[in-house]
C-alpha positions, 0 to 999 in steps of 0.5 A, spaced: 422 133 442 417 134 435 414 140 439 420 143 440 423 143 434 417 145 430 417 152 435 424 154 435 425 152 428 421 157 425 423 163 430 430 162 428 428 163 421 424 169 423 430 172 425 435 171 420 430 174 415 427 179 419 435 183 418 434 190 414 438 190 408 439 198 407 442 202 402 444 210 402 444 214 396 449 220 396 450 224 391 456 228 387 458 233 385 466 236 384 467 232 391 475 230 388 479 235 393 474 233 399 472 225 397 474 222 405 476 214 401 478 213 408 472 215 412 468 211 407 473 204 406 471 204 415 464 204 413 463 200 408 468 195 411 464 196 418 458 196 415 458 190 409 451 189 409 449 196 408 450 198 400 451 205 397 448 208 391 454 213 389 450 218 384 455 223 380 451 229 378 456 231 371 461 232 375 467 237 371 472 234 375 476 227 377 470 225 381 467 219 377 474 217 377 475 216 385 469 212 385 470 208 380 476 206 384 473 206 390 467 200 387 474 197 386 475 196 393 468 194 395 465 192 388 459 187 391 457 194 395 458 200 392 454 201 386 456 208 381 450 212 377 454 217 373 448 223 369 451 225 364 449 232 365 449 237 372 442 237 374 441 238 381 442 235 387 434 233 387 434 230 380 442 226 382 437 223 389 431 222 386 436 218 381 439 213 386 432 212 390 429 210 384 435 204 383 434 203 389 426 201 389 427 198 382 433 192 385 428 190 390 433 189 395 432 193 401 427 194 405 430 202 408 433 208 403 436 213 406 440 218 403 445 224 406 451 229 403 457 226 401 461 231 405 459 227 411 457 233 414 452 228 418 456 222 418 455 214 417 454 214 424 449 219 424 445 215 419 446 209 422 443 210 428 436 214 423 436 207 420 435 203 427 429 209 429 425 205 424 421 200 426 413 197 425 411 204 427 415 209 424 417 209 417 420 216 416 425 218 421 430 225 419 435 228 421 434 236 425 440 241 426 437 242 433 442 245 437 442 243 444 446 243 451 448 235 450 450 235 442 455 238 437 452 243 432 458 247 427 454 251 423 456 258 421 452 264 424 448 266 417 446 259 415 443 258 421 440 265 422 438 264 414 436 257 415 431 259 421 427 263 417 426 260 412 425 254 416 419 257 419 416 259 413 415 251 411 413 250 417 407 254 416 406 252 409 407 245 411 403 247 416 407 242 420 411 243 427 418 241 424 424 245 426 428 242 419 427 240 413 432 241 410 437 237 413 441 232 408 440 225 412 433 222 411 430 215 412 426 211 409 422 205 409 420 201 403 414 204 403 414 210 405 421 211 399 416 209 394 410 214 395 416 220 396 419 219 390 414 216 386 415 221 381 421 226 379 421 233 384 420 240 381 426 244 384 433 241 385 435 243 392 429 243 396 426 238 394 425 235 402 420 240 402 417 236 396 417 230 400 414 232 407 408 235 402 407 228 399 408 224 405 403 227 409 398 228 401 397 220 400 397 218 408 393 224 412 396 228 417 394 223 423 398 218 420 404 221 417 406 224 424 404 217 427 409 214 423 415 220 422 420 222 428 424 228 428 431 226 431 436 232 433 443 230 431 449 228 436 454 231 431 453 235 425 459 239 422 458 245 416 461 243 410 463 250 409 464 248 401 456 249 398 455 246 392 450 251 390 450 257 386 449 264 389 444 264 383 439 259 386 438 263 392 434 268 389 431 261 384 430 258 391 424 263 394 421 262 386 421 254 387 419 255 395 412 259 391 412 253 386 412 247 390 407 251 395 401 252 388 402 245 386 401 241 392 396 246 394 392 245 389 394 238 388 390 238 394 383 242 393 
């Protein structure tokens, strides 16, 4: 009788522990007219042991306001950081992580767009890709006979060639870095964002760079999956100025010399 309560006790204990807690960081910015309160309540309500770490980005609008009034809902899962000023979606994502690391809660981050152009679901099913050998698993726009991809011709057309660009530069056979869902293990979230990132919006280059920089390119593609999406849908709305797209090949050129000659 002894035997068997000193084998099966510490088993349940195991499995009780072994539970995930995880934590999604989303950034804002002017989300007021398209906040889709009902699509986030569901998950959070489906969810109750995943937190979310909401990061308004300055928002000109009512946006602090409608998150405020959603943590009222959800007060012990929803937690709001509010940057004074705008300062890019890298910044606003570095932010949320870096709480998230901080409050030693969660063994896996991840973070993804706010406008649920891949949505909880998808997420969900990312975080449950991670187990004792892969520690980063990201979402890819792949479009394929059994998934449903909406992206507009020109994103897509655009997307390709600078997607191929990084691939070359990364010198990694991936089809998308620039995907808005990734996930993390504690680990891995900690070497990726352990410092602030040079550009705004392609800071996901930035972490494919760090990733394979402190554990060599053997472990890193041993210990990361490219998943394709069953569903992603074009937002439509870009948060990004037509400025940027000219800044953007300039940042491109700026990550490539820094961990470049970081790495010589």
């Amino acid at each position: 009788m002894f035997l068997c309560l000193r084998v099966t006790v510490p088993k349940l204990f195991d499995l009780y522990f072994m539970s995930d807690k995880r934590c999604i960081v989303i950034p804002f910015f002017n989300e007021a007219n398209r906040f889709n309160l009902a699509s986030f309540s569901s998950f959070c309500k489906q969810y109750s042991n995943v937190e979310l770490c909401l990061v308004d980005d300055g928002s000109l609008d009512q946006t602090l306001d409608i998150l405020y009034l959603f943590k009222k809902k959800f007060p012990s899962q929803v937690h709001i950081i509010a940057l004074k000023k705008n300062k890019g979606k890298g910044e606003a994502v570095f932010t949320g992580v870096r709480w998230g690391l901080s409050s030693k809660k969660f063994t896996q981050i991840a973070f993804m767009d706010a406008d649920l152009s891949t949505s909880f679901t998808e997420c969900i099913r990312l975080f449950d890709l991670l187990d004792n050998k892969l520690n980063f698993v990201f979402g890819s726009r792949i479009k394929k006979i059994d998934n449903h991809i909406e992206r507009k011709w020109y994103r897509f057309f655009l997307g390709r060639i600078f997607a191929t660009l990084v691939s070359t530069i990364l010198r990694l056979p991936v089809y998308d870095t620039q995907c808005g869902c990734k996930v993390f293990s504690y680990k891995y979230a900690s070497i990726a964002f352990a410092s602030p990132f040079l550009s705004q919006w392609i800071f996901d280059i930035e972490i494919f760079f760090r990733l394979k920089q402190n554990l060599g390119t053997y472990k890193f593609k041993n210990s990361t999956l490219e998943a394709p999406l069953i569903k992603w849908i074009d937002g439509g709305d870009s948060r990004i100025a037509p400025s940027y797209a000219i800044k953007v090949w300039k940042d491109l050129y700026k990550i490539f010399i820094h961990y470049n000659t970081k790495s010589l």
